[in-house]
Structure formats: C-alpha cells, structure tokens
C-alpha positions in Angstrom: -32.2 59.9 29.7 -35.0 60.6 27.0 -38.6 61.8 27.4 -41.0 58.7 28.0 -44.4 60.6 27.9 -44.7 61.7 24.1 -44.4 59.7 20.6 -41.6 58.4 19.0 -41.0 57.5 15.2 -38.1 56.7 13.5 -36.7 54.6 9.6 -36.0 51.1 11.2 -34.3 50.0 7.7 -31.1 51.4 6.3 -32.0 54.6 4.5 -31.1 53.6 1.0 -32.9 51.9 -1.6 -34.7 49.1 -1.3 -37.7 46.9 -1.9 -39.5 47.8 1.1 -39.1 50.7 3.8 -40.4 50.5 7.2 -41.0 53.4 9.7 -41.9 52.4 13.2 -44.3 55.2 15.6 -44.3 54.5 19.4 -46.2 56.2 22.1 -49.5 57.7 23.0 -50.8 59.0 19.5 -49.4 56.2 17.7 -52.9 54.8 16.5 -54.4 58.0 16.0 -51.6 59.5 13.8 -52.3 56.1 11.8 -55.6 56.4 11.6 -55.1 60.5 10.4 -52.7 59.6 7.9 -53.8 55.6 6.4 -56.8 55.0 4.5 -57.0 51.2 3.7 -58.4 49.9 0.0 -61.1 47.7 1.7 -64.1 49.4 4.1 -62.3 48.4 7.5 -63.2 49.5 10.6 -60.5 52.1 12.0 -58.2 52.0 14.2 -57.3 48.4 12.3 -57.4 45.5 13.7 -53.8 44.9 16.2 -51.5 42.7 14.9 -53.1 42.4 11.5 -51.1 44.0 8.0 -53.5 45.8 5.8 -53.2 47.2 2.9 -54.2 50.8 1.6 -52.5 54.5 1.2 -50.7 57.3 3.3 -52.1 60.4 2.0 -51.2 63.8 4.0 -54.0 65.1 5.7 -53.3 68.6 5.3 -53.5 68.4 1.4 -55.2 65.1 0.9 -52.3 64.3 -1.3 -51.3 60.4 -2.3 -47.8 59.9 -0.4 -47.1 55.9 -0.8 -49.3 52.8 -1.6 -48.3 51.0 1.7 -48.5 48.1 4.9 -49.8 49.2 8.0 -50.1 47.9 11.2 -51.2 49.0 14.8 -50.0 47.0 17.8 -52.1 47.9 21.3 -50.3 47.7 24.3 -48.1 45.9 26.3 -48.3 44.0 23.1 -45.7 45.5 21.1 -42.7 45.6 21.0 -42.1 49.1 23.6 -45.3 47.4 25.6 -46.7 50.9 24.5 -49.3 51.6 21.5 -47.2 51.1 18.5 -47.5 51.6 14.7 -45.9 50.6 11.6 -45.9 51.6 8.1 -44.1 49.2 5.1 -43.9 51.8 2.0 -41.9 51.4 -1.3 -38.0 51.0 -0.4 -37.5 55.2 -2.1 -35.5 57.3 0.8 -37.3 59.9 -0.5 -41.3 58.5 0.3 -39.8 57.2 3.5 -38.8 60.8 4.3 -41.6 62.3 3.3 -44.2 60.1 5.6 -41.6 60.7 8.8 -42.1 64.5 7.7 -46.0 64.4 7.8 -45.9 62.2 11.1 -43.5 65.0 12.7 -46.2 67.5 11.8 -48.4 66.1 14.5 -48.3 67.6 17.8 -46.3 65.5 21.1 -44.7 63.5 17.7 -40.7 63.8 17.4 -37.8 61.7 15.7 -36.4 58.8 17.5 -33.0 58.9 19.3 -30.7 56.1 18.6 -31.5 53.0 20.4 -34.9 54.5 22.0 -37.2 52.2 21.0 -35.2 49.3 22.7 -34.9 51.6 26.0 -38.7 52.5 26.2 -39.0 48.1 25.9 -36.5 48.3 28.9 -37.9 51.1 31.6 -41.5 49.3 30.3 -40.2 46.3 31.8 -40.7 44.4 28.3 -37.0 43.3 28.6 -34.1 43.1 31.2 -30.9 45.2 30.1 -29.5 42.2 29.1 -31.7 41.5 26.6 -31.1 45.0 25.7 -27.7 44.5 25.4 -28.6 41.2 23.0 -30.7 43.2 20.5 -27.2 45.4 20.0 -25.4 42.3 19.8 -27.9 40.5 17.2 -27.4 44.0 15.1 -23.8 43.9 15.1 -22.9 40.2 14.9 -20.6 39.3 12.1 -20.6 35.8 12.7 -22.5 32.6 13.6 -20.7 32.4 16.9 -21.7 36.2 17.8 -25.4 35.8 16.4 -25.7 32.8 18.4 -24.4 33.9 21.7 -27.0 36.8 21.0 -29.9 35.0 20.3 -29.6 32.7 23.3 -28.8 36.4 25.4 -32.6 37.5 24.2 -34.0 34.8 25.8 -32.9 36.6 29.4 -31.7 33.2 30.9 -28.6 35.5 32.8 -31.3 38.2 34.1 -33.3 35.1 35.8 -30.1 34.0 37.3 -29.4 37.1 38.7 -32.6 37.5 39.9 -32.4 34.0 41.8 -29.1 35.4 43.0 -30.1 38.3 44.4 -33.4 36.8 46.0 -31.0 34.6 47.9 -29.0 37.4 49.4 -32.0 39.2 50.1 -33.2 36.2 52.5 -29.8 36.4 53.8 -30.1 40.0 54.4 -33.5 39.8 56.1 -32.5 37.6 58.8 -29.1 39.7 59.6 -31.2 42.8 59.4 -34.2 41.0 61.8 -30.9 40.2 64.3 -29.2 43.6 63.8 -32.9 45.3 64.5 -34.7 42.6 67.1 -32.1 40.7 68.8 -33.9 39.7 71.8 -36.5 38.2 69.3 -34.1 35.7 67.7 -32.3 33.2 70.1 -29.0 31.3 69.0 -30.7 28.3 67.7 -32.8 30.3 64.9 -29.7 32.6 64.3 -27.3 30.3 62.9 -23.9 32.5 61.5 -22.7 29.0 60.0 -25.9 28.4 58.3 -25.8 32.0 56.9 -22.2 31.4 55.9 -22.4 28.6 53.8 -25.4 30.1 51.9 -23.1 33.1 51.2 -20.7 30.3 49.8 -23.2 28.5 47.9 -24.0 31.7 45.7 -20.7 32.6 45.4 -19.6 29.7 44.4 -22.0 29.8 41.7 -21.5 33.1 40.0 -17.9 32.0 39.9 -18.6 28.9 38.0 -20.8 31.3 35.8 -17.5 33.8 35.1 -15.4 30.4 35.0 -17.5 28.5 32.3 -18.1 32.2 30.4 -14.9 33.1 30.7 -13.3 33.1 27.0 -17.2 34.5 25.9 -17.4 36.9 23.4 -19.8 38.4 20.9 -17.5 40.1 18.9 -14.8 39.0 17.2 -11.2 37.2 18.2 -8.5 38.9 18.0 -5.0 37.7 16.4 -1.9 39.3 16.5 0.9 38.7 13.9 4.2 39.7 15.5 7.9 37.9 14.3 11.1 39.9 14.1 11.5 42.1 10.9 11.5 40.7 7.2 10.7 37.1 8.2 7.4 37.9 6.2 4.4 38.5 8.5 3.0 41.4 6.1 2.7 38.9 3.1 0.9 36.4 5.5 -1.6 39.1 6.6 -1.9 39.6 3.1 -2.3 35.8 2.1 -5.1 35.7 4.7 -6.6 38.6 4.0 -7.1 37.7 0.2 -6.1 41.4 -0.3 -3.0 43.8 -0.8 -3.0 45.6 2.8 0.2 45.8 3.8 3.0 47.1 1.7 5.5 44.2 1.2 9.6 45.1 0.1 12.6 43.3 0.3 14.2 46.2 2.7 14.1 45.2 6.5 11.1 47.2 8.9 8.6 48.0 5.8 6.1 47.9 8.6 6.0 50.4 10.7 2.3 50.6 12.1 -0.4 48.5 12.8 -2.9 46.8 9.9 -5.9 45.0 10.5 -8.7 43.3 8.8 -11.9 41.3 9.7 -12.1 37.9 8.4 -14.6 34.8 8.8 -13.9 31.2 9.2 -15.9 28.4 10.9 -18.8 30.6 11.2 -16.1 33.0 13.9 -15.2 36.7 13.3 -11.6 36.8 13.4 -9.4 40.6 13.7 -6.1 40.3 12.1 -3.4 42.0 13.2 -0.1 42.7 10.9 2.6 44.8 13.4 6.1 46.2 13.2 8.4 43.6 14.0 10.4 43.0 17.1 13.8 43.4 17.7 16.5 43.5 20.6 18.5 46.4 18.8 17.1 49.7 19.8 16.1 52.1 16.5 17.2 55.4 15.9 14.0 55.8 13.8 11.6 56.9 16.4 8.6 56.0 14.0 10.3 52.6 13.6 10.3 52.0 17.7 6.8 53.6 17.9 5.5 50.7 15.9 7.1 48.3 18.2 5.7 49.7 21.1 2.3 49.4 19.6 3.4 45.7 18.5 3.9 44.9 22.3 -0.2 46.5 22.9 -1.2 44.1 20.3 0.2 41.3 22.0 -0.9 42.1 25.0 -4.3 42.4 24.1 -4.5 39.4 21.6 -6.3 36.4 22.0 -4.3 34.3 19.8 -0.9 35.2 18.5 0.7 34.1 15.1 4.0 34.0 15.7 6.4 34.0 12.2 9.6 32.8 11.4 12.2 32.7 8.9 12.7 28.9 8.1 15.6 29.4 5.9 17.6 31.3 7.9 19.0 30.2 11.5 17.2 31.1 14.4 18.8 34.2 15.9 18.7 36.2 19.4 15.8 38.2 17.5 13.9 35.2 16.8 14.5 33.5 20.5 13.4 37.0 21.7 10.2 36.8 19.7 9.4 32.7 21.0 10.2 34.4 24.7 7.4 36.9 24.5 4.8 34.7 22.9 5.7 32.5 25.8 5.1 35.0 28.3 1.7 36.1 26.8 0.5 32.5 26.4 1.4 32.1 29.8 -0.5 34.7 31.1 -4.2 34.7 33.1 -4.3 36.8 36.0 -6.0 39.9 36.8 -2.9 42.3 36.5 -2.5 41.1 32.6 -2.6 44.0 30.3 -5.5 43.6 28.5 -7.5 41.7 30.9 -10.4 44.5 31.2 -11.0 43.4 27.3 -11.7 40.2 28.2 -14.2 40.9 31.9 -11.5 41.4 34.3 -9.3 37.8 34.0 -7.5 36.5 30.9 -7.2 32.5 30.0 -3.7 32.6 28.4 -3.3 33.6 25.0 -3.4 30.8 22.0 0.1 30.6 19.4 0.8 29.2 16.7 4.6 29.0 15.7 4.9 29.5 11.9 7.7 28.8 9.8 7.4 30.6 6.7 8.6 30.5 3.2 8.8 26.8 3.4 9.6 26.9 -0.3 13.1 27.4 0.5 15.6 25.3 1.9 15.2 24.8 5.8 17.1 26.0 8.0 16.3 24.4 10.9 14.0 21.8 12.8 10.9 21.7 14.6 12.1 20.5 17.6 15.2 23.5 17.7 12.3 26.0 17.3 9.7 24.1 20.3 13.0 25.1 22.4 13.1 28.1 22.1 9.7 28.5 23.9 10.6 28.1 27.6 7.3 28.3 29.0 5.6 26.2 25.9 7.8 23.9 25.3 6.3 20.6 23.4 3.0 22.3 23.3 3.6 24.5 21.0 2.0 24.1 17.5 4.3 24.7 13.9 2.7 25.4 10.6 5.0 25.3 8.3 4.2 27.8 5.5 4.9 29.9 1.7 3.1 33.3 2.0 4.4 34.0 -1.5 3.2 30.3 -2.4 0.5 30.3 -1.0 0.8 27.1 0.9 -0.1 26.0 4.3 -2.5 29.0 4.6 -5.4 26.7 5.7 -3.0 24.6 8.3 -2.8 28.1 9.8 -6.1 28.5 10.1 -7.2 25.2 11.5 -4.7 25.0 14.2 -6.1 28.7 15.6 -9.2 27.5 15.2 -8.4 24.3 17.0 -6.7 26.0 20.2 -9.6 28.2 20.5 -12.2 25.6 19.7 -10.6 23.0 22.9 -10.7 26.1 25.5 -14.1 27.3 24.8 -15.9 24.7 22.0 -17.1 28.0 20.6 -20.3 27.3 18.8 -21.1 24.5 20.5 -21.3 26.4 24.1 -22.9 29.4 22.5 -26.3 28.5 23.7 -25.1 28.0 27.3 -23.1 31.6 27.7 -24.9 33.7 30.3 -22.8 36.8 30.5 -21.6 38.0 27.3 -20.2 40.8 27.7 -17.4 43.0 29.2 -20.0 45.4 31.7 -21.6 42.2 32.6 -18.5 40.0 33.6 -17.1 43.2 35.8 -20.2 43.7 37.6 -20.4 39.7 38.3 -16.6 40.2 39.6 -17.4 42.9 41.8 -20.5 40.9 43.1 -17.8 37.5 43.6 -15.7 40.1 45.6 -18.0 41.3 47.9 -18.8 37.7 48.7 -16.3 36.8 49.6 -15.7 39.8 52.0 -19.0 38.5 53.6 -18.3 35.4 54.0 -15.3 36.2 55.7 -16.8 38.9 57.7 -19.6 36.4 58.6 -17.2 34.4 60.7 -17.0 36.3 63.7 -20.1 35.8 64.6 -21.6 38.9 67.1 -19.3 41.2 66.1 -19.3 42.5 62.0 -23.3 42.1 61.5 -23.3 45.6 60.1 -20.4 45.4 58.4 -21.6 41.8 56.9 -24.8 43.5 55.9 -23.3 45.7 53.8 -21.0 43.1 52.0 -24.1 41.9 50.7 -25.8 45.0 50.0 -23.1 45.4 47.5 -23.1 42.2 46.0 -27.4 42.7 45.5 -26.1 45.8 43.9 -24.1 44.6 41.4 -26.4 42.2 40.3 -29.1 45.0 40.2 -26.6 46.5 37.8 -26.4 43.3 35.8 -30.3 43.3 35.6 -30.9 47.2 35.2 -32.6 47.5 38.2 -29.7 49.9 39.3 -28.4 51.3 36.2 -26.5 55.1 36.4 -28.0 57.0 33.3 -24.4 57.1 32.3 -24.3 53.4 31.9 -27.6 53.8 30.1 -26.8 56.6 28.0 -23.5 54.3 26.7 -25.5 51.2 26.2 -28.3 52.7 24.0 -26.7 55.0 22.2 -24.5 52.4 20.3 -28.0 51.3 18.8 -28.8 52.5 15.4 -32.1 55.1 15.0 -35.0 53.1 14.7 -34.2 50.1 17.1 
C-alpha cells in the first residue's frame, strides 16, 4: 500500500499555533538526518543517547542557518514506536518553523512526507501491533467520549487479537488431523480418528466466538444514535433544540416546519449521543414531494436508531397519527434480527431499539393519561417509559435524558463493560459472523463421518480466515487502504 524501504516524516500535532510542535522522522536515515540537522547546547556524543530528550538547535545544513531552539530525540529499533529507527523533534508551536524543519528534512535524499495513518501501518506490517490495535489508535484519536476512549484504550492492549489467535490455533489442530486422515488414512485407525471428538471441539470454539458477538453486541466506539420522530407540530424541533442548548431547527406555529433531517452531537454520562430532529409522520399522503421526502428519510432514521424519542402532543387527544407513530416505535423496538435495516451499522444483528414515550408541553392542560398512551404500543405495552415534558419550559429535559440513559445503561452497562469489549467495531463483528457461520457449516458437515472430510476442511479453512482477517494476518490492501487512511498525517 505505501513504500516500506525509505524514511518517513510527518507534523504529529495539529498545524496551528501552539506551545509546542512535534515532527516525527521514521525509517532508515532517521538518526542520521538528526544528527545532520541538531546540534545539542552541551558536548554530547552523537547520534544521542535513545530514548533520552536533549536539548539544543536545528540549524540547516546547507546554510548553517538557526531554524528553532528545540527537543530531540532518537529511538533505535524495534524500540519505537514503527519498531524502525525513529526521530523526533519538539520545536516552538509556530506553523511556520514547523514547516520549515519538515522542508530541510525533505531535502535529504530517500526522505518524503508521511501519508495519513503511515506511521501506525509501518507499527503494523513490523509486527509492533495487531490491526486491532491499529484500529484502537484511530479510535483513541476520534473518541468523543469516556465510553469511546475507554473501549479504545482497553482495544490497545490487543486482548481480541490474542483471542483470535487462540481461536485459530484451535482450528488449526483441528485441521491437522482432518488433513493427516484426508492425506494418510491407512496411518490413522478409528480409535485415534474420532469425528465426535473433532466435532465437539468445533462446537466448543464456536460457541465461544458467539458469546464474544453476544456479550459485545450493543459495543460501540462512536457515538449512539437517537432519533426524534412524532407526527407533525407535536414539538419534536423545539425538544432537539432544548437538548441541544442551541437554535437548530427552525420552530413555527404552521404544521410540517420540518422537512429534513437535523442532527447534533451531545455528551452526557461521559456517552457521545447523535441527535436526530426528523419530519414528522403522518398517514395522509403529501402533495408536497419535499414534504414526503423528509418522511422517507424519517423512516431511515428510525431504522437505523439506537434509541428513539418518540413525542407527543399531551394536550390534544391521541389521534390515528399519533397511534401510527406508537406502532412504528413498536416495531423498531421490537426488532433484532439479521434482516433489520440498519443491522450492518450495528455488526450484522441488532438488539431492539430503546424508546422513550414523551408527552410534551406538559404546561398545558392534559389531554390524556399515561396508561391510554402505554396502549397504544402493541408490542411494548407496560414497558414503555413516559417523560412527561415543556420544551418551551424547559422542564423535564433531564427525565429525558436519564431514562435513555437508563435503557441503554441495563442492556449494555456501558462504561462499566468497556474494559471487557473485545470487538469493537463494525469490520471486526462481520468477520467474527462469517467465522460463527462457517462453523457451524463444519460442524454439521463433520457429522457424516467418512464422507465430507474435504468439504469439512474447507469449512474451517474459512473460519481460520476470517479470523486472520480479524488479526491482519489476511488483510486485502483495500481493507488496509480504508483503515489507515482515516488516520490523520503524522499518526
């Protein structure tokens, strides 16, 4: 995917001002270009000492000119951060000196500029990291959340690549001794080939990568996703705006103001939560084809959503509108197989979707009761929670918020099981699945003992794939190119 057998160097801090700038070199010539370029205060011997900051100048050697008064550091390999002979350089925060020492480094021969996310791939194909760790650093950079950074963290400390590693040495012994019977049968009698044996080791690991999709199964690094969706003027575009503490969404008195989709990224509980305001819902077709585009997109958003925020007028009577509305949300809370829309976003099987029942502008007189509106929810019935709230008062606005975060919270205990996630992460859960499936095509080929050997074989030889996917070992450079490039320059 990129070259491997010349020097990198790239800005590993935001290119704006700042106390401190630092610029990373990786490669081959990374101690000499250091050593061409830095002259330290104190008489040192060069190349410096690894691991060891020292203080002195970057002057260009081909004008002797003072560049920076800087930090320098050599790493020796496989003791950095690539496993290859590293460098770095902490000068003043100025875009401009940071620029200018890249420039001078550049000038050397076999030196080029980074591509994004390279530094981080050279760790990988070193065999410094497992792509799942890779896939962590990303997920460190972009966390917006204690949850994300969290799961992250515990990702970098490559507990999922070890289990995959254990899984796949276990098919491999179960491969050997098909492959020994398939190639030497008249060297293995019926005593040391036992197909039972075989197939309840097939089982065994099976059983435990689902448990690992099971227990990781509402897992994500990124942020949770919460649809607001009601029938028209009931108020869901002042609620988005109540929560998000901003004027988003354009509110009038005049009936399907909304007519696309808003969102906005909030935090609470130390979660990243995407907010949703859509076009409301209605059983009367529009002539206004803008008007029914936004309620198409409405039903994507639902579809997709991990929690649902489903508004409603209290101080008007519940209409065919509004029992059409508690009918969807039904549906979609309902729903967890592997033919939901929206189930790739979530590694190929949904839990159902979370919803909260609000009753706004609670300032007015009611309308009607709790228990009428928990009926008109066939498939939710009692379980369904009701905030009662004033978006144009204000109130209620944090019961909102703790009953999402409380149906979330008792299916996965968020931050509490962060540490224990092993797979994270969309590519990782499908590649698991695919690795469950064969399996379980295995174990059933496995059966009829004598006859599928080959065909059992290759079951497996699937399954050791996948998890060779998960682990990087067998990685397409497409899959590569699309995990690396999502890193910043420098990283």
């Amino acid at each position: 995917m990129y070259p491997t057998d010349d020097t990198i160097a790239a800005l590993s801090t935001p290119p704006m001002p700042s106390a401190v700038a630092v610029i990373r070199i990786s490669g081959p010539k990374a101690t000499d270009i250091l050593t061409s370029i830095f002259k330290p205060r104190r008489k040192v011997r060069m190349p410096l000492t690894p691991r060891l900051l020292t203080l002195g100048d970057v002057r260009d050697p081909r004008t002797g000119s003072l560049v920076d008064e800087v930090l320098a550091v050599i790493f020796k390999a496989p003791h950095s951060y690539t496993a290859e002979d590293s460098a770095e350089i902490h000068c003043h925060g100025n875009p401009f000196i940071a620029r200018k020492i890249l420039e001078i480094i550049s000038s050397f021969d076999g030196v080029r500029m980074a591509e994004r996310g390279e530094f981080t791939y050279r760790a990988f194909l070193n065999g410094k990291i497992a792509l799942p760790q890779a896939e962590a650093v990303l997920a460190v950079i972009e966390s917006k959340s204690d949850y994300a950074l969290k799961v992250g963290l515990g990702q970098l400390k490559g507990k999922l690549a070890a289990i995959a590693g254990k899984w796949k040495s276990a098919l491999v012994d179960i491969m050997s001794t098909i492959e020994a019977k398939l190639d030497y049968p008249e060297d293995l009698d019926g005593e040391a080939y036992k197909w039972d044996e075989l197939g309840e080791k097939i089982l065994a690991v099976k059983t435990d990568m689902e448990n690992a999709l099971e227990k990781n199964a509402g897992a994500t690094g990124g942020e949770i996703t919460v649809v607001i969706t009601g029938k028209p003027n009931v108020g869901k575009s002042s609620l988005f705006n109540v929560l998000a503490r901003e004027e988003l969404a354009i509110v009038t008195p005049l009936s399907g103001t909304t007519t696309d989709t808003l969102s906005e990224t909030l935090c609470w509980d130390g979660i990243s939560w995407k907010i949703y305001d859509t076009a409301g819902l209605s059983l009367c077709p529009s002539s206004d084809i803008v008007e029914e585009m936004g309620r198409s997109r409405s039903e994507s958003k639902i579809a997709s959503a991990m929690a649902i925020i489903a508004v409603f007028d209290g101080s008007q009577a519940l209409d065919e509108d509004d029992l059409q509305v508690a009918r969807r949300v039904s549906e979609a809370a309902s729903a967890g197989d592997l033919d939901t829309p929206g189930a790739e976003a979530h590694g190929g099987r949904r839990q159902g979707i979370k919803a909260v029942a609000v009753v706004n502008k609670s300032d007015l007189p009611g309308a009607f009761g709790d228990d009428e509106l928990r009926r008109a929810f066939p498939t939710e019935g009692g379980a369904v929670v009701i905030v009662r709230s004033s978006a144009m008062k204000g109130s209620g606005i944090d019961d909102i918020k703790s009953a999402l975060a409380r149906l979330l919270s008792d299916s996965r205990n968020a931050m509490s099981v962060a540490d224990d996630i092993i797979v994270a992460n969309v590519r990782q859960k499908k590649a698991l699945r695919s690795a469950v499936i064969a399996l379980g095509e295995a174990a059933q080929t496995i059966r009829q003992a004598g006859e599928n050997e080959e065909i059992t074989a290759h079951h497996l030889q699937v399954a050791a794939g996948c998890l060779g996917e998960i682990s990087g070992e067998i990685a397409p450079d497409d899959i590569l190119s699309g995990i690396f490039s999502r890193f910043c320059v420098g990283k």
